[in-house]
C-alpha positions as CSV (number, residue, x, y, z in Angstrom):
1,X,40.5,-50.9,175.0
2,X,42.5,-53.7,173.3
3,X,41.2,-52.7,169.7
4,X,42.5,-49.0,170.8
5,X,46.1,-50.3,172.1
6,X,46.4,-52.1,168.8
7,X,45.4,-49.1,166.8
8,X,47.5,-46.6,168.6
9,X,51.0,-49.2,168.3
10,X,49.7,-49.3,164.1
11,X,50.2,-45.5,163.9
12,X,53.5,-45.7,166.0
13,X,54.9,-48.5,163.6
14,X,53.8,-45.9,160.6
15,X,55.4,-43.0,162.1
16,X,58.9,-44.9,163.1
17,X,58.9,-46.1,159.4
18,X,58.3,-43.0,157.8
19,X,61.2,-41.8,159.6
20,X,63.5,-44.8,159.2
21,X,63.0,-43.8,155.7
22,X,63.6,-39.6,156.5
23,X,66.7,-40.5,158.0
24,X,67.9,-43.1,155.0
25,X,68.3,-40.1,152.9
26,X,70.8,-36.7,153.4
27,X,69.2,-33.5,154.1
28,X,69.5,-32.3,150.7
29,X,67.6,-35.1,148.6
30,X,63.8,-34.6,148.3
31,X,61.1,-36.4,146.6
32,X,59.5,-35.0,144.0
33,X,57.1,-37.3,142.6
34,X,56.6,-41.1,143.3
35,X,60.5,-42.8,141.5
36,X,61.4,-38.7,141.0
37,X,63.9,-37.5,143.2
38,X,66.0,-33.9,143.5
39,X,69.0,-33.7,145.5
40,X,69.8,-30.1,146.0
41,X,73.2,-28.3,146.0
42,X,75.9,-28.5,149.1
43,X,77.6,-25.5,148.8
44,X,79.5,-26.2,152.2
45,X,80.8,-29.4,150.7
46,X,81.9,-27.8,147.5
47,X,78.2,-29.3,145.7
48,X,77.2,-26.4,143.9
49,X,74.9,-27.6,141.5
50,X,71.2,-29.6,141.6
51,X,70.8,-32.8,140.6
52,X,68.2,-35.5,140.3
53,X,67.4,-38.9,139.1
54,X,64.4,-40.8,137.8
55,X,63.9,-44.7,139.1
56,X,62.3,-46.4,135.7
57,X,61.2,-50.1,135.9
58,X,64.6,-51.6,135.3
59,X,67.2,-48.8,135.4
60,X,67.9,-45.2,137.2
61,X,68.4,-42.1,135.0
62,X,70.3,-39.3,136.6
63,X,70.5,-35.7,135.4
64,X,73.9,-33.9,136.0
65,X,76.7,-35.7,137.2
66,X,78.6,-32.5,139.5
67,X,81.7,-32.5,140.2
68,X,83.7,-35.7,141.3
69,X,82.7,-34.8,145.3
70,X,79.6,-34.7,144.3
71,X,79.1,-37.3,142.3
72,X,79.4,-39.6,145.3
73,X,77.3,-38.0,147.5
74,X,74.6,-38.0,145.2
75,X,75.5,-41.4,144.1
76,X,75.6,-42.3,148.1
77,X,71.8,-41.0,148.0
78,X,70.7,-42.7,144.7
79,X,71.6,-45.8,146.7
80,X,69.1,-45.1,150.0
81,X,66.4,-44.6,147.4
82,X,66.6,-47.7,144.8
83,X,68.9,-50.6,144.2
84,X,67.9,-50.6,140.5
85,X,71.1,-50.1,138.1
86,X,72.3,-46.3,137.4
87,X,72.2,-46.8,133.8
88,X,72.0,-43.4,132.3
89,X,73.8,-39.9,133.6
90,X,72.8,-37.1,131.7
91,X,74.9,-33.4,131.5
92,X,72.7,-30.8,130.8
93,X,75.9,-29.1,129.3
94,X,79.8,-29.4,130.0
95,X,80.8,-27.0,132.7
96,X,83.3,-28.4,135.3
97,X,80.2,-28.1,137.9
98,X,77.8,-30.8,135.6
99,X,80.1,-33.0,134.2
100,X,83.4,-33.2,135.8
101,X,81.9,-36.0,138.2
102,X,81.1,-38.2,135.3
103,X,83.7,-41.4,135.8
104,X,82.3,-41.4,139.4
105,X,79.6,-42.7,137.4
106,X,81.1,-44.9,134.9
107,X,83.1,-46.6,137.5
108,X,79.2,-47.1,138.4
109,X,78.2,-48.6,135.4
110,X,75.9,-45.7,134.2
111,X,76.6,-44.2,130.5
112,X,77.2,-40.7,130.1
113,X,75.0,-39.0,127.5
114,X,74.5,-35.6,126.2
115,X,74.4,-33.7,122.9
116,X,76.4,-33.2,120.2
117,X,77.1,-29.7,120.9
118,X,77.8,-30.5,124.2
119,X,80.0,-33.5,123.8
120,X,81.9,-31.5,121.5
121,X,82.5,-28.2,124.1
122,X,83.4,-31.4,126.9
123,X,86.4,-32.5,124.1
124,X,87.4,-28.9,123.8
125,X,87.4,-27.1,126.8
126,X,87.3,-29.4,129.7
127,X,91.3,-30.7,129.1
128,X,92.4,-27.2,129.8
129,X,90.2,-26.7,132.7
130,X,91.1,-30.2,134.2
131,X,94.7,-29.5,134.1
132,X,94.1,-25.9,135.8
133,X,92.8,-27.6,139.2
134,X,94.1,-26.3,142.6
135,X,91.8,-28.2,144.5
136,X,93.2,-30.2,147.4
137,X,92.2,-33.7,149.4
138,X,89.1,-34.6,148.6
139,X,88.4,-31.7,146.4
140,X,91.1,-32.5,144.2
141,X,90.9,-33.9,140.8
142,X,94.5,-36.2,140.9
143,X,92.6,-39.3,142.2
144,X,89.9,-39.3,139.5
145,X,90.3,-39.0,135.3
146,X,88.3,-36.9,133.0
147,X,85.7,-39.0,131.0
148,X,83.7,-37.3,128.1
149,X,79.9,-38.4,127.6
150,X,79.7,-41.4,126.0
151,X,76.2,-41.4,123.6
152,X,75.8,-38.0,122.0
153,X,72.6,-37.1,120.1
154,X,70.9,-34.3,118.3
155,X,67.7,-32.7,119.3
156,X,65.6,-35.2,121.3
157,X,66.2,-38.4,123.3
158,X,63.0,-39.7,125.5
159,X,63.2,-42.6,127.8
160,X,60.1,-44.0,128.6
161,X,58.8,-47.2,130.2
162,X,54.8,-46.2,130.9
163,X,55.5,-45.3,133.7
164,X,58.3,-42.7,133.1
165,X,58.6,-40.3,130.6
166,X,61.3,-37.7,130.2
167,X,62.0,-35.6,127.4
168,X,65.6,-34.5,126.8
169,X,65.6,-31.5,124.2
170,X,67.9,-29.5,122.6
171,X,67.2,-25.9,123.3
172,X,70.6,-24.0,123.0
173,X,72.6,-22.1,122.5
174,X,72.2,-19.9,125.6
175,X,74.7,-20.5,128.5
176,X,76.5,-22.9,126.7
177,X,76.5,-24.2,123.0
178,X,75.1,-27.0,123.8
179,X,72.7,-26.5,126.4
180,X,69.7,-29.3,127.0
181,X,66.8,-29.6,129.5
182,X,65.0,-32.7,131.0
183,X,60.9,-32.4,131.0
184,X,59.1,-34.7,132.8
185,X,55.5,-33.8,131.2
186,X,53.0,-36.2,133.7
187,X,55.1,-34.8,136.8
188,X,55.2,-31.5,135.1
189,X,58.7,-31.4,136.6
190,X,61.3,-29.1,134.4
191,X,65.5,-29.4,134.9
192,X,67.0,-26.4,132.7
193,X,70.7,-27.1,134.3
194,X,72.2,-23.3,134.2
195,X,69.6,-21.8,131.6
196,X,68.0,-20.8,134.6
197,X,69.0,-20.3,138.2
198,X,67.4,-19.2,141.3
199,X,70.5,-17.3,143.3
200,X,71.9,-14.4,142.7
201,X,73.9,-13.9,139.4
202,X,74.4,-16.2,136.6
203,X,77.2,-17.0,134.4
204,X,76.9,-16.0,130.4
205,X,80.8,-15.4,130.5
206,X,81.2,-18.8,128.4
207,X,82.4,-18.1,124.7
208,X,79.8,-19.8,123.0
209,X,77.0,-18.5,125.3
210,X,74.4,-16.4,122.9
211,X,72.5,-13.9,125.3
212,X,69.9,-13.2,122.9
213,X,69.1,-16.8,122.4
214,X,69.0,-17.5,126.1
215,X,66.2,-15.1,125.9
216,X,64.6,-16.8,123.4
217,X,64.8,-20.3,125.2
218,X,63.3,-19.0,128.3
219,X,60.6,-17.9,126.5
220,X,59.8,-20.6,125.4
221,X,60.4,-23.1,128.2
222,X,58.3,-20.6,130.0
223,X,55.4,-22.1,128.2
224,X,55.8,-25.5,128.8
225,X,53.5,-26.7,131.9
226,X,56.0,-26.8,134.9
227,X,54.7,-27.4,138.4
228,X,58.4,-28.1,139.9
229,X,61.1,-26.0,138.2
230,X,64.8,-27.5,139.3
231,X,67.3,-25.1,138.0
232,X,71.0,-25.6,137.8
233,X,71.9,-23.7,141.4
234,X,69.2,-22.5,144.2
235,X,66.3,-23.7,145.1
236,X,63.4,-24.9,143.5
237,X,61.2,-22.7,141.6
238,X,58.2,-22.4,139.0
239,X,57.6,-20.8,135.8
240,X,57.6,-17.7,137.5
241,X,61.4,-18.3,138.3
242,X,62.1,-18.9,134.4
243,X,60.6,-15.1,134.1
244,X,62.6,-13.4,137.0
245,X,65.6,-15.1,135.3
246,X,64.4,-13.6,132.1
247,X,64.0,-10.2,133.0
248,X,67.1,-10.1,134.7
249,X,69.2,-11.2,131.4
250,X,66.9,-8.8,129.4
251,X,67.7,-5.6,131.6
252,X,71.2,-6.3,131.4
253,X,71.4,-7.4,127.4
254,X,69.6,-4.3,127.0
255,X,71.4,-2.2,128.9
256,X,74.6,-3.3,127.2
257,X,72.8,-2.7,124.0
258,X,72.0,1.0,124.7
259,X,75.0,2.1,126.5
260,X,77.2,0.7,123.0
261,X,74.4,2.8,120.5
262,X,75.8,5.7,122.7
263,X,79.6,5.2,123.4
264,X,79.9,3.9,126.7
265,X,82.8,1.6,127.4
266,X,82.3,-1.8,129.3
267,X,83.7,-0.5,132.4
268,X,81.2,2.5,132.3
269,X,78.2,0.4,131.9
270,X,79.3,-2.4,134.7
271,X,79.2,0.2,137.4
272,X,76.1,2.3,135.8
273,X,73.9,-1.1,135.1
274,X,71.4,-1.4,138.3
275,X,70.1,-5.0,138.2
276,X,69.1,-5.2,142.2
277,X,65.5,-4.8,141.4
278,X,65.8,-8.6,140.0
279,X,65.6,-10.6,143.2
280,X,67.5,-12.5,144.0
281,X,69.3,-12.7,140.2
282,X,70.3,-9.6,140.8
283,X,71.9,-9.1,144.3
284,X,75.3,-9.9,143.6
285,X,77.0,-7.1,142.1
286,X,80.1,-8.6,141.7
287,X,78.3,-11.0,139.8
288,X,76.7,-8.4,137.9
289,X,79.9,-6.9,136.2
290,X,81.7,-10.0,135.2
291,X,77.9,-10.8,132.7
292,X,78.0,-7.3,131.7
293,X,80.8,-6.7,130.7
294,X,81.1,-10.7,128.9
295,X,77.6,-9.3,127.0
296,X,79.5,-6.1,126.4
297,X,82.1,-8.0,124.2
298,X,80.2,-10.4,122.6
299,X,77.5,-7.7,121.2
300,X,80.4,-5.4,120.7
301,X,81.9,-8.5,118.1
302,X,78.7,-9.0,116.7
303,X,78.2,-4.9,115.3
């Protein structure tokens, strides 16, 4: 009877842990793997986009830094999961959404890294987009500064302690110039940032996006081995999610194509364009137009 009491208070003091450590971390940070973590977006909050981190032996890497909001929440949830030093944030490109939270993570002691191309866009663009903010209180921009990435580099940086390995490749352009993705190949866990999404719509608006390349990339980031797919917004999603975001930019870039061979005008072909079949990539129509008619001008430009 005693050996039974004893055994039953063991399972108790398991359970109460295991949820001591449930409740440590926010409702939107999940473990992926054992040191592999994935905080998913807060839309309510203003934190649109995923992020996640990697504990190595000595150091933390995290991928995407959001936006300056976000960048604290995230960092508030690194904390609950490793005291190890945030050495390393990485933007998977330079949209306000990735990268605007990067001093958050400075003032941290983390490095900002990212490519070339990427690095480049963050010195171009972001200025003018900085200086456009509206937000207010907390969501506001006055409080914090802009800070490019830091390291910039050209087609492949790998941290690895034996443990660990990620792979951080060059694979645009697509939505951006300077697009880049985060493989973990023993977790078989894949980050593509906004190359891939799993909500409705996607943004290929940018100037420097290349819709035919996108295509191109997802192809072949559909053959990598991916158990965990975590795209740039929604939830997580395989390689099967790479293909429904595929065939949604496909129907649309084709579409476009067709309706130019045979006169149609960009406002023709954003109402006459049905992309609803693609779920959910394709439930916004809204959405919709703005990418059609952006892929409209750029194939228009490039006749």
């Amino acid at each position: 009877m005693r050996r039974l009491s004893l055994a039953a208070a063991f399972v108790i003091l398991l359970a109460c842990a295991f949820l001591r450590h449930a409740a440590s971390q926010s409702n939107f940070t999940q473990q992926l793997a054992p040191g592999v973590y994935y905080r998913a977006a807060d839309r309510e909050n203003k934190i649109i986009a995923n992020a996640g981190w990697i504990v190595f032996r000595d150091y933390v890497l995290v991928i995407d830094a959001n936006y300056p909001w976000g960048a604290r929440a995230i960092l508030a949830d690194v904390r609950k999961t490793t005291d190890k030093p945030i050495r390393f944030v990485f933007d998977t490109h330079y949209h306000a959404d990735h990268s605007f939270g990067n001093s958050v993570w400075v003032d941290a002691g983390a490095t900002i890294v990212c490519s070339r191309e990427c690095t480049a866009e963050s010195k171009a663009k972001n200025p003018a987009a900085w200086e456009k903010d509206t937000g207010t209180g907390e969501f506001s921009l006055k409080k914090v500064r802009l800070e490019h990435p830091q390291v910039a580099f050209q087609d492949r940086l790998i941290f690895d302690d034996g443990e660990h390995r990620v792979e951080l490749t060059r694979v645009g352009p697509g939505h951006t110039l300077g697009d880049w993705i985060a493989y973990l190949p023993k977790e078989k866990i894949l980050f593509t940032g906004d190359l891939c999404v799993n909500f409705a719509g996607n943004n290929i608006a940018d100037k420097d996006a290349d819709p035919d390349n996108w295509l191109r990339v997802l192809d072949g980031l559909a053959q990598k081995d991916v158990g965990i797919l975590i795209p740039g917004h929604g939830g997580k999603g395989t390689t099967e999610t790479l293909r429904g975001q595929r065939a949604y930019l496909a129907d649309m870039i084709n579409g476009v194509r067709d309706g130019i061979q045979k006169g149609s005008t960009a406002d023709q072909l954003a109402k006459q364009i049905d992309l609803k079949r693609h779920n959910p990539w394709g439930q916004d129509a809204s959405r919709n137009e703005v990418s059609i008619r952006a892929v409209y001008a750029k194939l228009s430009m490039s006749r």
